[in-house]
VEXTOR-507221 format. One record per residue (C-alpha): residue in one letter; x negated, y, z negated. Coordinates in steps of 0.02 Angstrom, whole numbers, padded with zeros to 5 digits, always signed. Layout:
REM residues N
AXYZ ...
This chain:
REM residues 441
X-02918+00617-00852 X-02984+00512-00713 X-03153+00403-00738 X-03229+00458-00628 X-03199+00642-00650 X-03349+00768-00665 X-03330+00948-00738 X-03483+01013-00648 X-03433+00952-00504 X-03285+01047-00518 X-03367+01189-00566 X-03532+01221-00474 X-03498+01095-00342 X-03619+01154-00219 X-03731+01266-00337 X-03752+01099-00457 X-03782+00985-00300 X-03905+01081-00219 X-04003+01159-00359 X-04055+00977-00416 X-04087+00930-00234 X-04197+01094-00211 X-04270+01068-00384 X-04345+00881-00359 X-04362+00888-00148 X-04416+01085-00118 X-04343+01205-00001 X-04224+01166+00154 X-04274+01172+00333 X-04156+01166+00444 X-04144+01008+00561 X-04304+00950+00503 X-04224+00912+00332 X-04140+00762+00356 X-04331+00700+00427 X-04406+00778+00248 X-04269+00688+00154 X-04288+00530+00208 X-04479+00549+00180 X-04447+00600+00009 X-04304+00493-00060 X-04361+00350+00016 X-04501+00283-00105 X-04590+00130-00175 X-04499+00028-00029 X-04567-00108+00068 X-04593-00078+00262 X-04460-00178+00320 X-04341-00065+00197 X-04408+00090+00247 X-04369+00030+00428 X-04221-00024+00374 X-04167+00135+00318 X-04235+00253+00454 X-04159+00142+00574 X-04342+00073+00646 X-04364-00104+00756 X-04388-00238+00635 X-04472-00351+00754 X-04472-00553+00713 X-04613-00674+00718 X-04536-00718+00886 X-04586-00556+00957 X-04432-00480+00969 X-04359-00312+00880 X-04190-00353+00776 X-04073-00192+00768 X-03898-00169+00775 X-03912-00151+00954 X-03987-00306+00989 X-03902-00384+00881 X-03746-00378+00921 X-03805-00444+01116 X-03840-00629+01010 X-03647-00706+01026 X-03677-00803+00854 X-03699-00630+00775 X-03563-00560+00868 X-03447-00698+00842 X-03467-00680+00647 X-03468-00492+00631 X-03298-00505+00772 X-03220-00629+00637 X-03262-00556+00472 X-03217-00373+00515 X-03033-00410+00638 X-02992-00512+00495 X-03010-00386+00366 X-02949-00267+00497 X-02790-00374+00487 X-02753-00406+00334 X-02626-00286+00235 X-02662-00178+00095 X-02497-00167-00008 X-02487-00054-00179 X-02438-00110-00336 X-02401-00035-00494 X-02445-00125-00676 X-02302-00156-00789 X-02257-00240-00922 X-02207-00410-00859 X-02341-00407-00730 X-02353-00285-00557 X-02218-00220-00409 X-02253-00183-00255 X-02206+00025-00250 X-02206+00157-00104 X-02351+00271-00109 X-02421+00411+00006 X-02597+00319+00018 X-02505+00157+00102 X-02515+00257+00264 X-02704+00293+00252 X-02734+00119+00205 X-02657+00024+00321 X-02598+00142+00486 X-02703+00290+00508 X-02861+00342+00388 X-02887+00500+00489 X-02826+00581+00672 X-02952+00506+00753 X-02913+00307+00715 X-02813+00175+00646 X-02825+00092+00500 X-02882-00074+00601 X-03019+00032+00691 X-03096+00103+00502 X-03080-00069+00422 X-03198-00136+00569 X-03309+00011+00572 X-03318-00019+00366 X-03361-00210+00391 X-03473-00182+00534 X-03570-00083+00432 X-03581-00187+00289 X-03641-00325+00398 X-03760-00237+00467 X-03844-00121+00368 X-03795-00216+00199 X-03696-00054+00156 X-03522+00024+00207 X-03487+00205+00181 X-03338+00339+00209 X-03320+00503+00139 X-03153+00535+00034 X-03063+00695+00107 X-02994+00762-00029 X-02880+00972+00008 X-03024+01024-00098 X-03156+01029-00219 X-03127+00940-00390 X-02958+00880-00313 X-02927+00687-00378 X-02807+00676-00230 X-02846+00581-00064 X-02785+00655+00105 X-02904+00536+00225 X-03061+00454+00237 X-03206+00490+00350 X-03310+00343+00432 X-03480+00382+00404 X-03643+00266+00480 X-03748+00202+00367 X-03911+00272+00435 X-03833+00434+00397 X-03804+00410+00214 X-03954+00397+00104 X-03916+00372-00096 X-04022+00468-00231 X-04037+00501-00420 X-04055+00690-00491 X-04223+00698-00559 X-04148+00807-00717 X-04007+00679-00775 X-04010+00528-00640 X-03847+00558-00571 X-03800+00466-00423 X-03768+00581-00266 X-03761+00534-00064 X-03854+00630+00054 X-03772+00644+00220 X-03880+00685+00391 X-03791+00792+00525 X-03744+00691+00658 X-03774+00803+00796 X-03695+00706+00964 X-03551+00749+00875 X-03578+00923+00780 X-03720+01012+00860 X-03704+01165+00750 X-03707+01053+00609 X-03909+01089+00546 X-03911+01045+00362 X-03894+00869+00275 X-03715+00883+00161 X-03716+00832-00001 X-03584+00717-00107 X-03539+00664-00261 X-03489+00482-00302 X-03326+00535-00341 X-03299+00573-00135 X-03382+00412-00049 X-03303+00263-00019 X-03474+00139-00048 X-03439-00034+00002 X-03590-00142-00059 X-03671-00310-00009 X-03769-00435-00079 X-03947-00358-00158 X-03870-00196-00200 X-03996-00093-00310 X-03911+00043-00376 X-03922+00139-00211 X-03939+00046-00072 X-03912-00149-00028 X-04007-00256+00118 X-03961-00250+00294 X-03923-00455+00325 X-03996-00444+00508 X-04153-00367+00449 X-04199-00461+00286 X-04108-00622+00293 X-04076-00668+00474 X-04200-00557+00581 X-04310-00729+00606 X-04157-00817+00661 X-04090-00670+00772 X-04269-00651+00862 X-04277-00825+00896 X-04110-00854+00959 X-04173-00692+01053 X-04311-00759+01119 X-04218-00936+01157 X-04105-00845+01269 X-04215-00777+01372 X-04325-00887+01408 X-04167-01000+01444 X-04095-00881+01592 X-04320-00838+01642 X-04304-01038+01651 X-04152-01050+01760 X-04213-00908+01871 X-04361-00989+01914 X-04259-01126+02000 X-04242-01227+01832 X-04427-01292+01866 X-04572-01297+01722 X-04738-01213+01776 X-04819-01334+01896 X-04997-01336+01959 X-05052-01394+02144 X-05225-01498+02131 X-05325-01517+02297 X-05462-01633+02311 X-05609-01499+02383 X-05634-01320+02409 X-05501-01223+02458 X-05522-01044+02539 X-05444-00898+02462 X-05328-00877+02621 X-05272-01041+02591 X-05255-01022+02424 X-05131-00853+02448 X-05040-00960+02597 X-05006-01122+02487 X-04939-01009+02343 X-04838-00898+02449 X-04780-01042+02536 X-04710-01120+02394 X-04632-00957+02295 X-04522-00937+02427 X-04478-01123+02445 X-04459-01170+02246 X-04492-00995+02154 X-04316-00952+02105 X-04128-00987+02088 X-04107-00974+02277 X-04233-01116+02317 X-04141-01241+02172 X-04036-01345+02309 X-04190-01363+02417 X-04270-01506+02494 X-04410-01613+02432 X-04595-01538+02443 X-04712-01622+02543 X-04896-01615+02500 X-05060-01650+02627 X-05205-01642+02623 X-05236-01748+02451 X-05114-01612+02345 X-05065-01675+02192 X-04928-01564+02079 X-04956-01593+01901 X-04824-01513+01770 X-04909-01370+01672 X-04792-01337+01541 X-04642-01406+01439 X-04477-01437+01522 X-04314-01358+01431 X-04277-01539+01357 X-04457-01576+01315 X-04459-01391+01217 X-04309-01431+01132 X-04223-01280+01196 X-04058-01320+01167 X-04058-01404+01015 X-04144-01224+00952 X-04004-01153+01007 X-03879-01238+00924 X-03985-01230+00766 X-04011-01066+00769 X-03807-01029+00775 X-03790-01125+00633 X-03935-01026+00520 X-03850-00860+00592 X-03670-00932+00531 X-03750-00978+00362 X-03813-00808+00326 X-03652-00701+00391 X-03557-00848+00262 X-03456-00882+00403 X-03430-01092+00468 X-03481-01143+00619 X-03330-01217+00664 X-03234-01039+00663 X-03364-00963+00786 X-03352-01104+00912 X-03505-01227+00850 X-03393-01405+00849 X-03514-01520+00869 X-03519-01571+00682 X-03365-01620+00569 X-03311-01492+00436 X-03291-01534+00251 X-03151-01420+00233 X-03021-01537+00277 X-02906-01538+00445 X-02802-01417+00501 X-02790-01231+00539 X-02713-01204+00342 X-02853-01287+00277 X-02979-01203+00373 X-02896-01035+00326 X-02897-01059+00149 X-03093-01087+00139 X-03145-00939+00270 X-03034-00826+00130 X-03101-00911-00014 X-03313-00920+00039 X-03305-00802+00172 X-03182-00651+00128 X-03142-00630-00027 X-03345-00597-00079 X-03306-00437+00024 X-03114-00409-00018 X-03157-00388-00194 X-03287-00249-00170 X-03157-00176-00047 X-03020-00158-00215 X-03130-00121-00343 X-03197+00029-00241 X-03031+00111-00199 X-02962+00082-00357 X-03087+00156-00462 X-03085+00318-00309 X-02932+00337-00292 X-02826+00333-00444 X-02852+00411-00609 X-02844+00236-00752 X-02668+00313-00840 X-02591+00307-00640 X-02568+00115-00680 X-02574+00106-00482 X-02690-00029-00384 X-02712-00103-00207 X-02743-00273-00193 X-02763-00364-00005 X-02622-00480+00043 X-02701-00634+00094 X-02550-00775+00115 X-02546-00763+00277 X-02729-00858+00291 X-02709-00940+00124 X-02547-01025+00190 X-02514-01205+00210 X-02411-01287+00346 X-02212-01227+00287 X-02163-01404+00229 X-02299-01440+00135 X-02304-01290+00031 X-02103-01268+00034 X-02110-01465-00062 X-02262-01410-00176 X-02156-01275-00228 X-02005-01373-00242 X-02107-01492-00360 X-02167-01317-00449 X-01991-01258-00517 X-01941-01446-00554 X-01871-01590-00424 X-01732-01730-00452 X-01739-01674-00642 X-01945-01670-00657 X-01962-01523-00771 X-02023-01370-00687 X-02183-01277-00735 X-02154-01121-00629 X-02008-00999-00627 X-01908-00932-00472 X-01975-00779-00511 X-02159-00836-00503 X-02147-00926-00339 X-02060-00775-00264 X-02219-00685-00343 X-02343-00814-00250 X-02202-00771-00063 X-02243-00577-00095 X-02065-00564-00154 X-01990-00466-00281 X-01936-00537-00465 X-01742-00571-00465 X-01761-00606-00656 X-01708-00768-00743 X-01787-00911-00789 X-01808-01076-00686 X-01684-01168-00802 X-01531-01006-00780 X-01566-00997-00592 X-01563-01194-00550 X-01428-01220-00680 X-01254-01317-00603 X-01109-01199-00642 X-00953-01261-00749 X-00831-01329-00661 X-00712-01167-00611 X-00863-01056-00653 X-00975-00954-00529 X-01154-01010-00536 X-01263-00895-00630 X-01340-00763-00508 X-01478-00638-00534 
């Protein structure tokens, strides 16, 4: 029997789900329930969750709303999401089986779902992104388990679903965990009613402050400040170069000066100096006892572009991701040189925090605990080292120039994604009799 399996769900799966949503929420109505169910579920939150979850503007103490939208127009925040999800996206999802000695790599129906085509409507690379993206995002990934039907522990696809459609709650009777999913109507206009389900049928991919139903978006709790300022940075940088590149100036004249001339002089030099047009013009000439005077800071006086870079670097921080892999070179990395070495630390700080969540979830979804089967990322491709290094650190492994070895064929063909040959590092490396055959596995 799986883990995860539920008799009432088998059962009464709508009856049991809907009852307890009826019983603690009230009756249904219509489109206006997804509206009433937010309202409801969403309790004892803070304002920037609530906005969170209803998909409000978070706006920053630089005066600019943070959403996805926005967003994803910074190019730090792109640049990290663009890494962290095509590299997951990339990466392949073989399936082992546990035995005795260890694990093999077997054949299995779900390889195809995992790591070619989810659903007709995308690849694999396209739902890994859409996964990620969410997770970054919105703190939370989601995607429904299609399953040929109710109580069924058997996977036939799985179902992106966005994370302002999915909202998490406990059954007031018992406190069992079920997802509440909102009609998405660009795409299902019929669809009127919120769908309800169980655990057991949701992929739930969680990130850091997870509390038992929901976790925090990154861009609105831990980087919004950072996002609106680079925000803000940006345009005042291209208001700034579209203005000619000029502070604000001020003209001072000596005595009274009409209103006509007034509307002349400033018309006079708008035209002249007032935009990008007027940047290659020639020098102003000032009578009449004119004096400019410079009214506020210049880009290098305001520091502009040392908030930018700054600001990259916070974003970079919070995403996990180093500055170095999203273009920001202007300080040395401490992860060593070279692209192996560089690799090896974006898996190790960067990835795996979200690989692992990625496993543990299907695992625990998808097989019952007596299938003995698991899915585990393949990650030597960014883990690996330049080919002679790691060929003469393996060499060293199974034993050089009569060093003893510490590590078996077997296990180094292990570490190369290779299956066991059997044999131990002494049978394997052993020099044959003369007249003999060496020993082969």
């Amino acid at each position: 029997m799986s883990a995860w399996y539920n008799a009432g769900r088998v059962a009464h799966k709508e009856s049991v789900v809907l009852n307890s949503w009826r019983a603690a929420h009230g009756p249904e109505t219509c489109r206006t329930r997804s509206v009433q169910a937010s309202n409801d579920v969403l309790t004892n939150l803070t304002a920037d969750e609530l906005a969170q979850r209803l998909g409000m503007l978070a706006t920053s103490y630089a005066g600019k709303s943070v959403t996805e939208a926005s967003a994803r127009q910074v190019a730090a925040v792109y640049a990290c999401v663009a890494l962290i999800a095509g590299a997951v996206a990339t990466l392949p999802l073989p399936i082992y089986r546990r035995t005795e000695t260890g694990r093999e790599e077997v054949s299995h129906d779900y390889y195809w779902l995992l790591n070619e085509s989810p659903n007709d409507d995308m690849s694999a690379a396209a739902f890994w992104e859409f996964m990620i993206e969410g997770l970054l995002f919105h703190g939370d990934g989601f995607a429904e388990i299609v399953r040929p039907h109710p109580g069924s522990n058997v996977a036939i696809g799985f179902r992106v679903l966005h994370p302002l459609r999915v909202q998490p709650f406990r059954r007031a009777d018992d406190g069992q965990l079920l997802y509440v999913v909102n009609p998405d109507y660009r795409f299902d206009p019929q669809q009127s009613t919120p769908r309800f389900l169980d655990p057991a049928d949701i992929l739930h991919i969680t990130g850091p402050g997870f509390n038992g139903l929901r976790s925090v978006s990154p861009i609105t709790y831990a980087a919004r400040q950072a996002i609106g300022t680079s925000m803000a940075a940006e345009e005042f940088s291209g208001r700034f170069f579209s203005t000619g590149a000029r502070p604000d100036i001020v003209l001072e004249a000596p005595g009274k000066v009409d209103a006509d001339q007034v509307a002349l002089l400033r018309s006079t030099w708008t035209s002249r100096y007032g935009g990008v047009e007027g940047a290659s013009a020639g020098p102003v000439v000032l009578s009449n006892g004119l004096k400019m005077s410079q009214l506020s800071l210049s880009a290098e006086d305001s520091q502009l572009i040392a908030t930018r870079q700054f600001q990259i670097e916070e974003i970079a921080r919070i995403f996990g991701v180093p500055p170095h892999m999203i273009g920001h070179t202007d300080k040395n990395t401490s992860w060593g040189a070279g692209v192996e070495n560089m690799g090896r630390g974006f898996v190790k700080f960067a990835l795996r925090r979200h690989l692992n969540k990625i496993e543990q979830e299907l695992n625990r979804k998808l097989w019952p605990i007596r299938a003995r089967y698991f899915t585990r990322f393949n990650v030597s491709d960014l883990e690996r080292g330049d080919l002679k290094s790691e060929n003469e650190a393996l060499r060293i492994a199974l034993g050089r120039a009569g060093e003893p070895g510490w590590m078996s064929q077997d296990e180094v063909r292990l570490i190369k994604n290779l299956p066991p040959k059997g044999g131990s590092a002494n049978d394997l490396n052993a020099i044959a009799p003369a007249g003999q055959p060496a020993p082969t596995a």
